[in-house]
NUTORDO-310678 format. One line per 8 residues: for each residue x, y, z of C-alpha. Coordinates in Angstrom, 1 decimal, padded with zeros to 4 digits, m for minus. Layout:
N
X:Y:Z; ...
This chain:
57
050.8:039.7:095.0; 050.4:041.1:091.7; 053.2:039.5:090.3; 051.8:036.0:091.7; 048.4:036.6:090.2; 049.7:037.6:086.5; 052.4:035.1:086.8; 049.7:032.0:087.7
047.1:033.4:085.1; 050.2:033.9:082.1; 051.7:030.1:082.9; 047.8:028.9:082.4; 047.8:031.0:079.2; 050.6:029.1:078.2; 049.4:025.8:078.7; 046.7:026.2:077.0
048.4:027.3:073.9; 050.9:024.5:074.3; 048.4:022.3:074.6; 046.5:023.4:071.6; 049.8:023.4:069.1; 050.6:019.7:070.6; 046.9:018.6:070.5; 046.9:020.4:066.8
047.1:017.3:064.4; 043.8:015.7:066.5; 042.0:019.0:067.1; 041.5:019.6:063.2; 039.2:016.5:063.6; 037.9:018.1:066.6; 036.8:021.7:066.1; 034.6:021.8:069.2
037.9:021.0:071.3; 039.7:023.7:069.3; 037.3:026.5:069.9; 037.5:025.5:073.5; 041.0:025.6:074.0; 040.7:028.9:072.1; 037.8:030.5:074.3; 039.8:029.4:077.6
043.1:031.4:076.2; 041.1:034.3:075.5; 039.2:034.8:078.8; 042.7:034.0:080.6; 044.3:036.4:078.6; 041.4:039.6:078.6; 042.0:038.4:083.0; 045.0:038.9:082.7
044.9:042.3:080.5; 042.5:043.4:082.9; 044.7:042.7:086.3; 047.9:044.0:084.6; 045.9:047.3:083.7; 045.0:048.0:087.1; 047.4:047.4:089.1; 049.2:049.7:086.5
046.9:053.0:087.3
């Protein structure tokens, strides 16, 4: 279950940040979109810090 839950929470991660690098050359006309795209991959990636961690202990 663990596995599933990082693995589904890391492949959103990484859309996001694919998105953002393809989306790069319009987002720096669109900061708001930018920060966005930025918040999202940080809260997925503190979730996915904090799963990780504890199913670790």
């Amino acid at each position: 279950m663990k596995e599933k839950i990082l693995s589904l929470i890391s492949e959103r991660i990484n859309e996001n940040k694919f998105e953002k690098i393809r989306l790069r050359p319009f987002i720096e006309s669109d900061k708001l979109k930018s920060e966005e795209l930025e918040l999202i991959i940080n809260e997925l990636q503190s979730l996915y810090d904090s799963i990780y961690a504890l199913y670790e202990n």
